[in-house]
Structures are given as structure tokens and as C-alpha cells.
Backbone as CSV, one residue per row, in Angstrom:
resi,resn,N_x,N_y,N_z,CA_x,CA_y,CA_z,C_x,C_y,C_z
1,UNK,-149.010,-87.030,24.002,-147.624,-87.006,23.591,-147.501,-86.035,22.432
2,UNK,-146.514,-84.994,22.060,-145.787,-84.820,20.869,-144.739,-84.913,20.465
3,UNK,-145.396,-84.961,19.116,-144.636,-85.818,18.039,-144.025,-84.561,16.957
4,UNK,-142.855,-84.244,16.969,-141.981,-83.129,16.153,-141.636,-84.106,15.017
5,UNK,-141.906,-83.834,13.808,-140.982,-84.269,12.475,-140.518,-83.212,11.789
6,UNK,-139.463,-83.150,11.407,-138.464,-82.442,10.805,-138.139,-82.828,9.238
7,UNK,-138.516,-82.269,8.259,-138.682,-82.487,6.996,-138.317,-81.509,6.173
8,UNK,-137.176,-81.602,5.481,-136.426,-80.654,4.600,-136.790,-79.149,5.102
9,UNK,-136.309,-78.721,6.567,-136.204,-77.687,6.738,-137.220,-76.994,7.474
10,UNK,-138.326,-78.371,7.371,-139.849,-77.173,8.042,-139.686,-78.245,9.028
11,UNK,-141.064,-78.227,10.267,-141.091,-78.964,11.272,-142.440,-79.044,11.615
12,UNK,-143.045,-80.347,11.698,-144.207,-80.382,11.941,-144.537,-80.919,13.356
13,UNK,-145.807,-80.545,13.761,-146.241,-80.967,15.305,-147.498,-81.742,15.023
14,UNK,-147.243,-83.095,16.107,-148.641,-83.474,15.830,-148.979,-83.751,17.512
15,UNK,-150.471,-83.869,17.579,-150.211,-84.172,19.206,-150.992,-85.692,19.000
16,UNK,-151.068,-86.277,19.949,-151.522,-87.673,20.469,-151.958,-88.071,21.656
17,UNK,-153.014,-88.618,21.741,-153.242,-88.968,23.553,-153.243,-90.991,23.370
18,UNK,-152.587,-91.261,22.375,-152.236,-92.888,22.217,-151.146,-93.112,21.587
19,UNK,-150.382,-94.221,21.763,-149.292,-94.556,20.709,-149.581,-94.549,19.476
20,UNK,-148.450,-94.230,18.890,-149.171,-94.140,17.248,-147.684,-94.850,16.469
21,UNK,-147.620,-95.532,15.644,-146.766,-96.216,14.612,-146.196,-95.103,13.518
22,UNK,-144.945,-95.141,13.668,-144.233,-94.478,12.449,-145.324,-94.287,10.996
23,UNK,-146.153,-95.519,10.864,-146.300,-94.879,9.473,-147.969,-94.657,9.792
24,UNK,-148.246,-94.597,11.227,-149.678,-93.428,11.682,-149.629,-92.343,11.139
25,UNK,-148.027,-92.144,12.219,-147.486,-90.537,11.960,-147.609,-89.715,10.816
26,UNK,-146.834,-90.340,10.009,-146.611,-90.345,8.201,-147.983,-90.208,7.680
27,UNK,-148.837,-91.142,8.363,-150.565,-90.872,7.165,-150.438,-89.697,7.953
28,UNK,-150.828,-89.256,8.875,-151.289,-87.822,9.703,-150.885,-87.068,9.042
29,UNK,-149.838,-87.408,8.634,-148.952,-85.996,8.293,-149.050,-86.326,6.780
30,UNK,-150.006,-87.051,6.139,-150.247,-86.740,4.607,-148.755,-87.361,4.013
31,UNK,-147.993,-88.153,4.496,-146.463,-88.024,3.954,-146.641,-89.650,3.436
32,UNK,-146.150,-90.183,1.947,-146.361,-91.061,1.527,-145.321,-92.416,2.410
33,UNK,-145.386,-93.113,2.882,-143.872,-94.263,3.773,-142.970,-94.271,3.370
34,UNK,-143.260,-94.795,1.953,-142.449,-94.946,0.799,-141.215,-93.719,0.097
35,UNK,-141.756,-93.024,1.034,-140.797,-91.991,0.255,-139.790,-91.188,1.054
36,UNK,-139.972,-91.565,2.495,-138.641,-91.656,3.491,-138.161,-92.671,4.374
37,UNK,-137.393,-91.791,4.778,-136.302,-92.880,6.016,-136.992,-92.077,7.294
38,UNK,-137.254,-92.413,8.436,-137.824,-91.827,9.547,-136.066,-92.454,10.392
39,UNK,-135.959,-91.115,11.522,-134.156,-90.958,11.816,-134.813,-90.805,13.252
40,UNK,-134.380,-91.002,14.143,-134.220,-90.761,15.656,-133.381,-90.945,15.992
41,UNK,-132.650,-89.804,16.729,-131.276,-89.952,17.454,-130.111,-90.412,17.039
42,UNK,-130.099,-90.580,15.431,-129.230,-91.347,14.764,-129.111,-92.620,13.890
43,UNK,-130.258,-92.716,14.246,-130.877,-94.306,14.170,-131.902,-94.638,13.352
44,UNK,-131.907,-95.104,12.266,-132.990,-95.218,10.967,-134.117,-96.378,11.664
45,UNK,-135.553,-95.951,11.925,-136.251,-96.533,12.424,-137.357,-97.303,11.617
46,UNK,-137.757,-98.292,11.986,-138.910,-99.366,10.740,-140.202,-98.617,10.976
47,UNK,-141.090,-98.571,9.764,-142.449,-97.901,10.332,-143.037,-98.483,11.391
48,UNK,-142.789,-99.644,11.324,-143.893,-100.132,12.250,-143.288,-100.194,13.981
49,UNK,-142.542,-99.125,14.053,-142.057,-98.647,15.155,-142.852,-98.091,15.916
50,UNK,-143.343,-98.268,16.919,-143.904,-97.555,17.775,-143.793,-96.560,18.955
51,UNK,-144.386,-95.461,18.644,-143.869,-93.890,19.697,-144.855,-93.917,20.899
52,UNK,-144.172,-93.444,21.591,-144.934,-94.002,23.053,-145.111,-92.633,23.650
53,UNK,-144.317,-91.377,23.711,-143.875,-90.439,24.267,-143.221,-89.365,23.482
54,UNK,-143.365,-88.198,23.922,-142.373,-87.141,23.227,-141.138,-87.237,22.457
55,UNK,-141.196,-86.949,21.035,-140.127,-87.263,20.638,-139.971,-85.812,19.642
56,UNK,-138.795,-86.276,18.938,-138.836,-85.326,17.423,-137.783,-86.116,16.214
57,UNK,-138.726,-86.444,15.385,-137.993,-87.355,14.282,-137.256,-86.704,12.908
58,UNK,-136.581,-86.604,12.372,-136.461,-86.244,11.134,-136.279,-87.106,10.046
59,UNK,-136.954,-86.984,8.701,-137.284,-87.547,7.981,-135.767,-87.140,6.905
60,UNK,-135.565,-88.302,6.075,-134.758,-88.221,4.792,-135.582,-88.623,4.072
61,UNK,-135.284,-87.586,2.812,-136.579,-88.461,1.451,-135.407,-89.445,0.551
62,UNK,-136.653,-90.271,0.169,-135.405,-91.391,-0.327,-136.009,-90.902,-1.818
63,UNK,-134.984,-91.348,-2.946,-135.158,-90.738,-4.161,-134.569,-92.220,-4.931
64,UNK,-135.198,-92.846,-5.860,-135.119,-93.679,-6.517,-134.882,-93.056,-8.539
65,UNK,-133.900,-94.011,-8.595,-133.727,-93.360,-10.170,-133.336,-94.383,-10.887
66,UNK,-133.493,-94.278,-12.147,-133.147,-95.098,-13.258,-132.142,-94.904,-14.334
């Protein structure tokens, strides 16, 4: 399967020959959980979502302040 994430402008590819969990993806891709929203199709998804097949996700970074 690949897996497209879309992250402030760049786009990353990962490939897979197993399902892998939103926050697989995220370690693969070095990207901390905690620090986005993972989006499909409109739709804000839980890490522990599981990708089965070709997709392409885009990420929002979430920004916490005081």
C-alpha cells in the first residue's frame, strides 16, 4: 500500500506491504502524534486508526500556547 502525507506544503511517501496505524505512520515518518491532527477526506482521524490501502492524509500541526 501507499501512504501520501501532506504536511505544510511538502508530501511524503511511505510504502507498506501491512496495515499500519496512524501513529505507525507518524513514527515512520519521524513526526511526533502529539503535535498533529491526521485529516482524511475531511475527517479528523484517531491515531489508532488503521490504513489498510492507498490513501493520502494531510496533517494539521496543532500549536498549544499559554
Amino acid at each position: 500500500m501507499r501512504v501520501e502525507v501532506e504536511s505544510q506544503g511538502e508530501v511524503f511517501n511511505l510504502e507498506s506491504e501491512i496495515p499500519l496505524s496512524i501513529n505507525q505512520i507518524l513514527s515512520k515518518l519521524e513526526i511526533p502524534p502529539s503535535t498533529v491532527l491526521v485529516v482524511y477526506d475531511g475527517t479528523i482521524l484517531p491515531h489508532t486508526s488503521i490504513v489498510e490501502s492507498d490513501v493520502r492524509l494531510e496533517l494539521i500541526t496543532v500549536s498549544s500556547g499559554g
